[in-house]
C-alpha angles and dihedrals in degrees: 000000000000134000100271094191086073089066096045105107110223087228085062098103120232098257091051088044093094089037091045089051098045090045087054092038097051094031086058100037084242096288096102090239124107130219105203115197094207107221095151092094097091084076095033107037089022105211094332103104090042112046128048144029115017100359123113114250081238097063085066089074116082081217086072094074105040082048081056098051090039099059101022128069120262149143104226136354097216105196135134122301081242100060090043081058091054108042104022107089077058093046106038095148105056118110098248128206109187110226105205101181149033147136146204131276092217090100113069111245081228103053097049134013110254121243119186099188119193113267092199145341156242095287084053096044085038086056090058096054093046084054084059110266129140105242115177105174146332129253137199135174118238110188103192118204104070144082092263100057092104096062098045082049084056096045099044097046099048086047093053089046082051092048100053093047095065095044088256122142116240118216116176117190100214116201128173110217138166147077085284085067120090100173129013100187095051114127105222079060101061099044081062091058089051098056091047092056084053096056088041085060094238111162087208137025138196121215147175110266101253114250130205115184089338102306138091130232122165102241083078085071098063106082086047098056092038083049097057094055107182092004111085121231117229119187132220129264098211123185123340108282132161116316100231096036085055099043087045088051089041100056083040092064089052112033090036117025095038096244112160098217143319148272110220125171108137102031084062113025092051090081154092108270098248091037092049089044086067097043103063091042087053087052085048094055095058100036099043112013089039099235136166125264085242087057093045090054084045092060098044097045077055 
């Protein structure tokens, strides 16, 4: 169990502390680590990462993803504020982070500096959970680099201070994008990032995987976690790769690189349901139970 005072932001107010605390504490599994299920890519990717070669016909249908969250373990089911209205009286059970914002990848990062500007905002996400949903938090994408950082900084603090008012968790997904950026996977540069979704007051951050030469190892993860101080660093799933290669990179990252969970969308989603469903328990077990990689296997083979 970890000292869960660590994680108790000082702009949560007196009467959400216990609510702020409960909300990490079960989120986590009380382990202070997060295991994030990714269903924001039907905005960002558009219908590339559902539809084609590979990919089951019933990873086409939004419903897919919300059948995965009900029935696998996970901390948090983080998808638009739209889908949640469509699926969520279905789905009340599921442990909900808002995404509020997101945009397309049909612009080239190089040709013009990317803006994801908030779609909506707390009343909106508060509204949910008084419909009786279980909303756990509140996520938004920041991409640093560009002319438009600072109103994405502005956007993205004054939703985490939001957040934590109301005894919600705050993730920010912090890319940095644009034709100022040489190399988005460079270590030095994530750290940065890191450091960003800390002063922004995040509880959790996404990040690239840090590269060196091509190829990941989990002391490039170091000066990002250390970085982050208080925030936890979650890194991305990327695209589907081999189970046991991802579930090995994945307990490396945490085990060895200090990260403090995951964000996994493709490597589960792009699956048949029972098969999805194990995997993301199997992806629970290491991030949050703190299991080996050869009980991890052991999970997802059921």
């Amino acid at each position: 169990m970890m000292n869960l005072q660590h994680y108790l932001p000082a702009d949560v107010p007196a009467p959400m502390r216990g609510a702020f605390l409960e909300n990490f504490d079960k989120t986590t599994g009380g382990s202070g680590r997060l295991m994030l299920f990714a269903g924001d890519q039907k905005v960002e990717h558009l219908n590339d990462d559902f539809y084609g070669e590979g990919i089951p016909a019933e990873d086409n249908d939004p419903e897919h993803l919300f059948r995965i969250a009900f029935r696998a373990r996970i901390g948090v089911f983080a998808t638009q504020y739209g889908l949640i209205t469509r699926y969520g009286r279905d789905y009340p059970k599921i442990p909900y982070l808002v995404k509020l914002n997101a945009k397309t990848n049909l612009v080239p990062y190089t040709d013009k500096d990317p803006y994801s500007r908030q779609w909506l905002g707390l009343p909106e996400v508060l509204e949910l959970r008084e419909n009786g949903l279980d909303i756990r938090g509140v996520g938004y994408t920041v991409y640093l680099g560009g002319e438009h950082e600072h109103d994405m900084f502005t956007e993205a603090a004054r939703l985490v201070h939001e957040a934590h008012r109301h005894g919600l968790l705050a993730v920010l997904w912090l890319y940095p994008k644009g034709p100022y950026v040489k190399d988005e996977h460079d270590p030095h540069l994530i750290a940065g990032a890191a450091g960003v979704a800390a002063c922004l007051g995040a509880d959790f951050v996404k990040l690239k995987v840090p590269y060196e030469k091509g190829a990941f190892k989990p002391e490039l993860l170091h000066e990002a976690t250390q970085a982050a101080g208080r925030t936890g660093v979650l890194c991305e799933g990327g695209s589907r790769i081999d189970e046991a290669a991802f579930l090995r990179q994945l307990h490396e990252q945490i085990h060895l690189g200090h990260a403090r969970g995951n964000g996994t969308g493709r490597n589960i989603h792009q699956r048949p349901l029972e098969e999805a469903i194990r995997m993301a328990d199997a992806i629970y077990a290491v991030t949050v139970e703190g299991k080996s990689v050869e009980e991890a296997m052991k999970v997802l083979r059921g």
